[in-house]
VOGU-3710 file (C-alpha; in Angstrom, 3 decimals, decimal comma):
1> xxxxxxxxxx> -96,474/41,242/-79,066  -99,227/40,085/-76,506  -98,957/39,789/-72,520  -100,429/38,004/-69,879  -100,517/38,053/-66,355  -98,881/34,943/-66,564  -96,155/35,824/-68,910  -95,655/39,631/-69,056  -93,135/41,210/-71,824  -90,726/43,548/-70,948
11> xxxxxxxxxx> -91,352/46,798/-69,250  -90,854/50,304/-69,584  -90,460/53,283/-66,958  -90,529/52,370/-63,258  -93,191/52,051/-60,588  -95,354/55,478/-60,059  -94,999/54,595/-56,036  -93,258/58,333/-55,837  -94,846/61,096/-54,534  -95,160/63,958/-57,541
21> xxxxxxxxxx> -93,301/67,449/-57,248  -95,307/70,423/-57,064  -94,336/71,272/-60,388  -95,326/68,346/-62,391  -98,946/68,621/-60,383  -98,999/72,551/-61,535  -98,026/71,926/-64,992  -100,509/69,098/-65,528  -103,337/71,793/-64,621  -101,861/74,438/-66,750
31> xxxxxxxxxx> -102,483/71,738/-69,666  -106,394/71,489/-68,789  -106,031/75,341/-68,529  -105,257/75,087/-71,999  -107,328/72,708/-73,411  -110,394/74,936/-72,232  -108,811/78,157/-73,587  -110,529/75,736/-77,234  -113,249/73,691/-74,726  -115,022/76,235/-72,750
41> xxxxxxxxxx> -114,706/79,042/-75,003  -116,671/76,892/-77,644  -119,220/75,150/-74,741  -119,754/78,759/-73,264  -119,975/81,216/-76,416  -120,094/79,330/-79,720  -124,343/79,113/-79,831  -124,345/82,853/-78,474  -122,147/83,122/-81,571  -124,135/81,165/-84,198
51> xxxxxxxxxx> -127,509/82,865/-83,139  -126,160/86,701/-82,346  -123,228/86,981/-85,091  -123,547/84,369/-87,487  -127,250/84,674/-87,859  -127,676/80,866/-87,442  -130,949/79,664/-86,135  -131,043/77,889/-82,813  -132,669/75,075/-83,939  -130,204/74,157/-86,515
61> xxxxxxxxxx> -127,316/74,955/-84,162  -128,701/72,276/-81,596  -128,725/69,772/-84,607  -125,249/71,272/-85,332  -124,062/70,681/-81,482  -125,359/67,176/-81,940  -124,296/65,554/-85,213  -120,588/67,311/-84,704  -120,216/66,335/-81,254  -120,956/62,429/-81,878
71> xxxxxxxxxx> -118,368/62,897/-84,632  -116,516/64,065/-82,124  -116,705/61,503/-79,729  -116,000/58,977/-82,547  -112,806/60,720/-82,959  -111,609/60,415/-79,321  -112,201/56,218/-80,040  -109,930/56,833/-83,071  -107,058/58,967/-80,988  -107,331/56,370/-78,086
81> xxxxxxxxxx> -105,641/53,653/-80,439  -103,174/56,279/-81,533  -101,953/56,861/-78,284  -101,759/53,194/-77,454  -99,874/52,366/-80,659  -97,508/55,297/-80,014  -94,583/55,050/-77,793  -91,150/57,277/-78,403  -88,372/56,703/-76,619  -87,296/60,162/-76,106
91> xxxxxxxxxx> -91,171/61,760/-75,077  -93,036/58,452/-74,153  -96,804/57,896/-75,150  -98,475/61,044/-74,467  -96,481/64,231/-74,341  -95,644/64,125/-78,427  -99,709/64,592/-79,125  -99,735/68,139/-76,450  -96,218/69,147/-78,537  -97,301/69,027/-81,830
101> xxxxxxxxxx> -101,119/69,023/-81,929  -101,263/72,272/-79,920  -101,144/74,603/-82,396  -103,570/73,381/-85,024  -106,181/73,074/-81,943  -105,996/76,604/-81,449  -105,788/77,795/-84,566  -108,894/76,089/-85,250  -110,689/77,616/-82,680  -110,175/80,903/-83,641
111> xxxxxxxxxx> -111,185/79,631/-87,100  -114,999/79,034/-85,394  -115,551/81,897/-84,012  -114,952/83,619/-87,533  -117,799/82,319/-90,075  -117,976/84,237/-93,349  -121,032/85,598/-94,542  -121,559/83,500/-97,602  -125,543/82,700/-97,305  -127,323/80,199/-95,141
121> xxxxxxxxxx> -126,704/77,567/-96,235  -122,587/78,104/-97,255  -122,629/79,482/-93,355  -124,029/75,903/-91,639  -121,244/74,214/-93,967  -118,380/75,786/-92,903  -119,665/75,359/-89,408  -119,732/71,759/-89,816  -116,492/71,494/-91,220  -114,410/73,640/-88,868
131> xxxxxxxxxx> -116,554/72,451/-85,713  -115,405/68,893/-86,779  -111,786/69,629/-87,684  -111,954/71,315/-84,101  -113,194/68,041/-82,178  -110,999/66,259/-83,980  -107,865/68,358/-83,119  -109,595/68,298/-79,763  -109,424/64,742/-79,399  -105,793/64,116/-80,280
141> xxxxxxxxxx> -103,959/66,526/-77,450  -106,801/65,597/-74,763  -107,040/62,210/-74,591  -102,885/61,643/-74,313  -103,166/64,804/-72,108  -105,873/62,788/-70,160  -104,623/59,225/-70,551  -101,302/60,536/-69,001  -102,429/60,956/-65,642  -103,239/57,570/-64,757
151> xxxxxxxxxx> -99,219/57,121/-65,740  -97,740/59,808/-63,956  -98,831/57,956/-60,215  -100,741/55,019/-59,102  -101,281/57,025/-55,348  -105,374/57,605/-55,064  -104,187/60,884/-53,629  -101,454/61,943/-55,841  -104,444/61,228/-58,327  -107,095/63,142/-56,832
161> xxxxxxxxxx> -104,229/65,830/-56,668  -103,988/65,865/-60,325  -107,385/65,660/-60,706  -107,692/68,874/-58,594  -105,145/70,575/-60,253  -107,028/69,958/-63,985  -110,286/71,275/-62,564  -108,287/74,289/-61,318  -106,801/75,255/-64,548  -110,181/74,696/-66,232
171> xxxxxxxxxx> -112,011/76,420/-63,913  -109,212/79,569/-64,365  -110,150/79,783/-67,661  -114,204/79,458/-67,530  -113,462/82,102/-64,409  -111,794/84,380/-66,658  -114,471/84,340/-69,484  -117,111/84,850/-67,328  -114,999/87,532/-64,879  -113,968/89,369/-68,667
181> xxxxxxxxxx> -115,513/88,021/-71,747  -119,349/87,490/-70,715  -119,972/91,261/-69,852  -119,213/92,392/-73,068  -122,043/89,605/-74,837  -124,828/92,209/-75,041  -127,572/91,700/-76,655  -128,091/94,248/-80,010  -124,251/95,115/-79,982  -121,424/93,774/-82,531
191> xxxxxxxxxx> -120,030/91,170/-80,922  -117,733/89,780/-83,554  -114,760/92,282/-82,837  -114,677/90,730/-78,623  -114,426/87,202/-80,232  -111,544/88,345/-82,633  -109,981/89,369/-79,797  -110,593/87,007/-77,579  -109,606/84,294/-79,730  -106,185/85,637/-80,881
201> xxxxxxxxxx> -104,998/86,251/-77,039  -105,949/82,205/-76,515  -104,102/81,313/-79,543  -100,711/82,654/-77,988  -101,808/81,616/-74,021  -102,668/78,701/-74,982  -98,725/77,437/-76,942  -97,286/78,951/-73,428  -99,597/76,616/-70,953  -98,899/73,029/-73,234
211> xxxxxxxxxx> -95,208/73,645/-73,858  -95,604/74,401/-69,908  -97,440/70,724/-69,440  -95,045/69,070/-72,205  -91,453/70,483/-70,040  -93,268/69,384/-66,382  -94,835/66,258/-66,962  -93,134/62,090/-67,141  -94,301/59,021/-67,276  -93,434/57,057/-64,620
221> xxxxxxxxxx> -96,530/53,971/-63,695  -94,090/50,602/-65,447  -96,015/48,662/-68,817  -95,831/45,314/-69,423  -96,610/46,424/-73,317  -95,296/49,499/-75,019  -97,494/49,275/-77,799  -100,686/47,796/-77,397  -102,466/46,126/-80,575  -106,181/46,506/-81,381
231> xxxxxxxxxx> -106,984/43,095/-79,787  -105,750/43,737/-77,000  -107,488/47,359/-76,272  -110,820/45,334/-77,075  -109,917/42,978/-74,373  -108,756/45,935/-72,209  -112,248/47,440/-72,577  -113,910/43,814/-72,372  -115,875/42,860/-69,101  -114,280/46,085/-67,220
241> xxxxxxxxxx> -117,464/46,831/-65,642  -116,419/49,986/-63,515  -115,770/51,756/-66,480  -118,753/50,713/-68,231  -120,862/52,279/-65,113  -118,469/55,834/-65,137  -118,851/56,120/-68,988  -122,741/56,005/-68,055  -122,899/58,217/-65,638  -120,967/60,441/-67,101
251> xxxxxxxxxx> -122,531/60,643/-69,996  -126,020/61,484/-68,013  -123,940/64,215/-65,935  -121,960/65,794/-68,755  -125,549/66,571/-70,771  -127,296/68,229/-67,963  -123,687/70,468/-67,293  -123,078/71,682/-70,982  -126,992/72,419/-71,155  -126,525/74,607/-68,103
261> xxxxxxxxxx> -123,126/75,788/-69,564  -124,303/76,604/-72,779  -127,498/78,885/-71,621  -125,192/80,877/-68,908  -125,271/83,579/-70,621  -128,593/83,439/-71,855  -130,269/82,541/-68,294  -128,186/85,798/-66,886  -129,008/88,079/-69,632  -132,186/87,136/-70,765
271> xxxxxxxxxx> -134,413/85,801/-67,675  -132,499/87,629/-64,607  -131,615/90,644/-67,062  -128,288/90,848/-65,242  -125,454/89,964/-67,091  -123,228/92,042/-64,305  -123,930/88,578/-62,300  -122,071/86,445/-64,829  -118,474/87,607/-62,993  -119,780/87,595/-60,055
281> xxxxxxxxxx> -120,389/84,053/-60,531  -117,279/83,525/-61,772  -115,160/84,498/-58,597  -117,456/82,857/-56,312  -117,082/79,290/-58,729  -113,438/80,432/-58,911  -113,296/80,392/-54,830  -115,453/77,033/-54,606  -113,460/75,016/-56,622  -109,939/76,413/-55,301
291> xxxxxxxxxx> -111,448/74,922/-51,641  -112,811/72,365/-53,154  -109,327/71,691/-54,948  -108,005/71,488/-51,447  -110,784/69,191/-49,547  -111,338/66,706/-51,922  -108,352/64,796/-51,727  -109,165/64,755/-47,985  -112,540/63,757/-48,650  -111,522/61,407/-50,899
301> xxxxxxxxxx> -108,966/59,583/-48,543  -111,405/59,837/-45,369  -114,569/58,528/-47,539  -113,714/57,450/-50,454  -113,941/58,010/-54,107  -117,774/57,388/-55,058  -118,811/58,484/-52,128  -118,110/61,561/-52,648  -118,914/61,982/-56,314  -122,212/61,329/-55,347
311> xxxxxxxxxx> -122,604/63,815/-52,468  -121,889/66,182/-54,942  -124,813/64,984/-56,769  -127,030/65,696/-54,875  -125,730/69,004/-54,265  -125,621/69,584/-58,358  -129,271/68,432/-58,495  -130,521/70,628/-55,557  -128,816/73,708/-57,267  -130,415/72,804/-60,675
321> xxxxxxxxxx> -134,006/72,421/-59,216  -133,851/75,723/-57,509  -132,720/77,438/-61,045  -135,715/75,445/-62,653  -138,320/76,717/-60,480  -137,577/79,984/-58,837  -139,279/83,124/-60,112  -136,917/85,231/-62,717  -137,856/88,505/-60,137  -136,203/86,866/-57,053
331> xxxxxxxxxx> -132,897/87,330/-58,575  -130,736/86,627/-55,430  -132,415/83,095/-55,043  -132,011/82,094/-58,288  -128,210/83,327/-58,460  -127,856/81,147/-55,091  -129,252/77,997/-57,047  -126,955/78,645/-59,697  -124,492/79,048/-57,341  -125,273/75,566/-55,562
341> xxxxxxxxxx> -125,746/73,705/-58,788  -121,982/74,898/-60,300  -120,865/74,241/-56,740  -121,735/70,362/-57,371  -120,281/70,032/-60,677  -116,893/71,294/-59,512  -117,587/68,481/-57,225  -117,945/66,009/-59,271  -115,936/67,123/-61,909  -112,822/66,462/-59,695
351> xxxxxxxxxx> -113,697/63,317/-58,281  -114,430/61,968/-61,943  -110,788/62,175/-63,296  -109,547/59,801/-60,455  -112,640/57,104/-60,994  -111,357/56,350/-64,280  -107,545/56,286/-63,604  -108,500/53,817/-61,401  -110,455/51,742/-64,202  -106,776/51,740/-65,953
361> xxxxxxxxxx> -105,577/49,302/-63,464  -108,872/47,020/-63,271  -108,404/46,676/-67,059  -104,639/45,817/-66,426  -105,622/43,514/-63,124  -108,252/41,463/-65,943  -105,671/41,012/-68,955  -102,469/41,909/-68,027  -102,660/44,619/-71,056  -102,053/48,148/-69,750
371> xxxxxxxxxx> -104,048/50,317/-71,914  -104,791/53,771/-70,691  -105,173/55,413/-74,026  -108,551/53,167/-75,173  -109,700/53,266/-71,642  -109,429/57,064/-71,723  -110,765/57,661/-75,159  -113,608/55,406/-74,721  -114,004/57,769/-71,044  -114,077/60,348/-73,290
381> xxxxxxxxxx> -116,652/58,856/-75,993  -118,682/58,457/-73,285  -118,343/62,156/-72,163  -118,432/63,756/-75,908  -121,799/62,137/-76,170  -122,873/63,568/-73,135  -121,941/66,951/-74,465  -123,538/66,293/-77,349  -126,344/65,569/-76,218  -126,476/68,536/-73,465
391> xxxxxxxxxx> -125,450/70,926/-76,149  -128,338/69,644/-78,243  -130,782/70,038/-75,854  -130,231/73,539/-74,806  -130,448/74,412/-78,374  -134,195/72,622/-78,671  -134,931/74,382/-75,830  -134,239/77,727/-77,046  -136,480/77,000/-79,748  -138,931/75,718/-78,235
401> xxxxxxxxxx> -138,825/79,062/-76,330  -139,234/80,817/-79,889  -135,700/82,253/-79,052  -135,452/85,393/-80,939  -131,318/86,003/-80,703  -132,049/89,920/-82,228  -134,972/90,968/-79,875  -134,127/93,205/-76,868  -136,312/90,987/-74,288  -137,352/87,699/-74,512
411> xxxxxxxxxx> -141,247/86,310/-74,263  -142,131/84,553/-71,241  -142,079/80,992/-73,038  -138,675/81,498/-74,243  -137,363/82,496/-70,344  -139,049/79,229/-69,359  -137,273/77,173/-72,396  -134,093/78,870/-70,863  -134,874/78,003/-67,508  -135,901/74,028/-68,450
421> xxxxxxxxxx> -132,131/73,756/-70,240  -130,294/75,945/-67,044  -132,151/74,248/-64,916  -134,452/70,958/-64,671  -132,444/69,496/-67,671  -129,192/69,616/-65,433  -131,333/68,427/-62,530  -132,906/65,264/-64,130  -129,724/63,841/-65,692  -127,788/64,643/-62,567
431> xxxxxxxxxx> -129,571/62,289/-60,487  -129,681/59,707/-62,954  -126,229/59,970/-63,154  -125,625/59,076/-59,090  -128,552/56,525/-58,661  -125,772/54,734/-61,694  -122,544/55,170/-59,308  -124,655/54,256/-55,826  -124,425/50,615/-57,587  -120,472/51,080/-58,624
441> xxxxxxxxxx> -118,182/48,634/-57,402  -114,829/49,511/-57,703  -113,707/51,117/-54,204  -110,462/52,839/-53,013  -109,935/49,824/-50,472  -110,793/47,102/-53,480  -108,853/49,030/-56,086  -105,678/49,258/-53,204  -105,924/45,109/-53,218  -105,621/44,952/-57,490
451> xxxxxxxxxx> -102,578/47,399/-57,323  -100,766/45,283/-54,787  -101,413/42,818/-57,013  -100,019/44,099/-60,166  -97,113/45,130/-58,439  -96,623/41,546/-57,242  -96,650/39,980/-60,901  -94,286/43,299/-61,615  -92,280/41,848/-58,727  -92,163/38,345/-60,249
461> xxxxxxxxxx> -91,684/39,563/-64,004  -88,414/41,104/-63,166  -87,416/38,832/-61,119  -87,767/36,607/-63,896  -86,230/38,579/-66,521  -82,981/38,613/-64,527  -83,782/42,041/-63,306  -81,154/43,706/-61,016  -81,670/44,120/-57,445  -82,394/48,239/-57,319
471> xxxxxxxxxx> -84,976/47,481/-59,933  -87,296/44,223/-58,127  -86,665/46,601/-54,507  -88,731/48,861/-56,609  -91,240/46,863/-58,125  -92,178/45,409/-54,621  -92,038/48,637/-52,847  -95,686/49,105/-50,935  -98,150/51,528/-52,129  -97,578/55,059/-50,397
481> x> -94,515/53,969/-48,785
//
């Protein structure tokens, strides 16, 4: 069945004009929360893993990062069309893939943190395969989980709330593994019993927090389509420039932050020798984003969207410069860089997730199609690359340090190779990545006029269909009102 914004088909759900309950905003973080108990546990501790358990060589853990990760981001294409070819009448188009994909996901990720000493070369193999089946797994609970937010309001600040509440529940988690987990990473000890450990606690935390998502979450933004067909997800994605310009810059931001993500512990242990700081870090992220989590919808409403993402920038890049070239010996400025440069990407990284909802109804405002699961999986593609990429990096530069992941101290060369991948990596990207927004289009006052406009063909579709009268006073109610 095709739609246009001439003839629109029926419609599903009712207008997202209502402002969300507390609960539905909590239990959409608790679902990030989750889906980094798998995503930063990997991003944070799975090359610390390879090179100081498993015995795998940096080098061929950065190739690793980077062939399994663009599978990866191939796979979030493929569960995009899922999602838009799924709709069930008794969960809608998203909540079925966080019910019953859960479990695998975290299964899985115990699975990687649990290599079997079979030889070199049998060890990179099963790598490959269970770092895939993991991405994969990934791919099918976060894009609905991600895709869903765009359907649960069309209010820029209900959105930024959600997309405050996300980065709060991820930021819980990366808190807790660097407040808990990141201590115990020392170098010349057996590390494999804290990742046993670690990763059989997530397992159970992690079925609690998406059954938690799954019971608090609904659909509620109206389709014209219920199932969208391939043809019309290409024309979706076709000539919707904003999201062109967000998968871009994301992609340049999300390489520089899993490079610095990747070396935390490495920059902390092995060129400050203080790994104690690595918690301290922790609660003073955990603070920063919990204001943050609060401001930015303010911001947001008072200056706008891109604006803002691109303040934070700056503030990323200045953080990521000072990591790059202060002295290893003057500890407390380089913590305060660090400091600065995580600072920004909490920034950013809550600003993001309302960009592209927005993009959801620009692709609906061009075609009349209603697509948020391509839109969000190509988002996503986008993104995967990035951390690809990022992952990659830090693992060249490693060896280009002549990382040695059994010596007690590091040479000078391989601090600086950890300092280029903490550091000037994140800060290079990072402005790349805002001098691509400063020319994005799509602002909060131009994205206001599209939804009014949807909502008026809404208007006229059910007024056409014969809809009743409680149902058009809905479809024409104002934005916010």
């Amino acid at each position: 069945m095709t739609s246009s914004p001439s003839a629109p088909a029926a419609r599903t759900d009712h207008p997202g004009s209502d402002k969300l309950r507390l609960r539905s905003i909590i239990g959409y973080g608790a679902g990030d929360a989750a889906n980094n108990l798998a995503f930063t546990t990997t991003s944070m501790f799975l090359l610390v893993y390879y090179t100081d358990v498993a015995g795998i060589p940096a080098a061929a853990a950065g190739t690793l990062f980077l062939v399994v990760r663009l599978f990866d981001a191939f796979s979030d294409l493929f569960a995009g069309r899922m999602v838009d070819r799924t709709n069930t009448k008794r969960w809608g188009k998203f909540r079925p893939f966080i019910l019953f994909g859960s479990v695998p996901l975290l299964i899985l990720t115990f699975l990687n943190f649990h290599i079997p000493q079979i030889g070199e070369g049998g060890k990179l193999a099963y790598a490959y395969i269970v770092y895939a089946a993991l991405g994969l797994a990934y791919s099918l609970v976060n894009i609905p989980y991600g895709s869903m937010a765009s359907a649960m309001t069309q209010k820029p600040k209900e959105r930024a709330k959600l997309a405050s509440a996300r980065t709060v529940g991820a930021l819980l988690v990366s808190s807790a593994l660097g407040i808990f987990v990141a201590p115990l990473l020392k170098a010349g000890t057996d590390l494999q019993p804290i990742f046993t450990a670690v990763t059989l606690v997530f397992m159970v935390l992690g079925v609690v927090l998406y059954l938690f998502t799954f019971f608090t979450t609904r659909e509620k933004v109206a389709r014209d389509v219920p199932k969208v067909s391939f043809k019309q997800s290409m024309q979706t994605l076709k000539g919707n420039k904003p999201l062109l310009m967000l998968c871009l810059s994301s992609l340049l931001f999300l390489s520089g932050y899993l490079s610095l993500s990747t070396v935390q512990v490495y920059y902390f242990r092995d060129a400050l020798h203080n790994l104690g700081l690595v918690p301290i870090l922790s609660i003073v992220q955990l603070v920063i984003t919990l204001a943050l989590s609060a401001w930015v919808p303010v911001l947001v409403a008072r200056y706008g969207k891109r604006t803002v993402y691109m303040a934070f920038i700056v503030v990323g890049v200045v953080g990521g410069l000072l990591v790059m070239f202060t002295p290893t010996t003057l500890v407390w400025l380089a913590f305060l860089g660090f400091v600065i440069a995580v600072g920004g990407i909490a920034g950013v990284s809550i600003v993001v997730w309302a960009l592209e909802a927005d993009t959801v109804e620009y692709g609906e405002w061009k075609t009349g199609v209603r697509s948020e699961g391509i839109i969000y999986s190509l988002f996503s593609f986008t993104r995967k690359t990035g951390q690809a990429v990022g992952g990659a990096l830090a693992g060249y530069a490693l060896a280009w340090g002549g990382y040695d992941g059994h010596a007690a101290a590091q040479t000078a060369q391989a601090v600086t190779g950890i300092q280029i991948a903490a550091g000037l990596i994140p800060a290079i990207l990072g402005a790349g990545a805002g001098v691509i927004m400063f020319f994005y289009e799509l602002t909060d006052a131009r994205h206001a006029k599209i939804v009014a406009e949807i909502r008026e063909r809404h208007l006229q579709a059910g007024a056409g269909l014969g809809a009743d009268a409680e149902t058009v006073a809905k479809l024409s109610k104002p934005e916010g009102a």
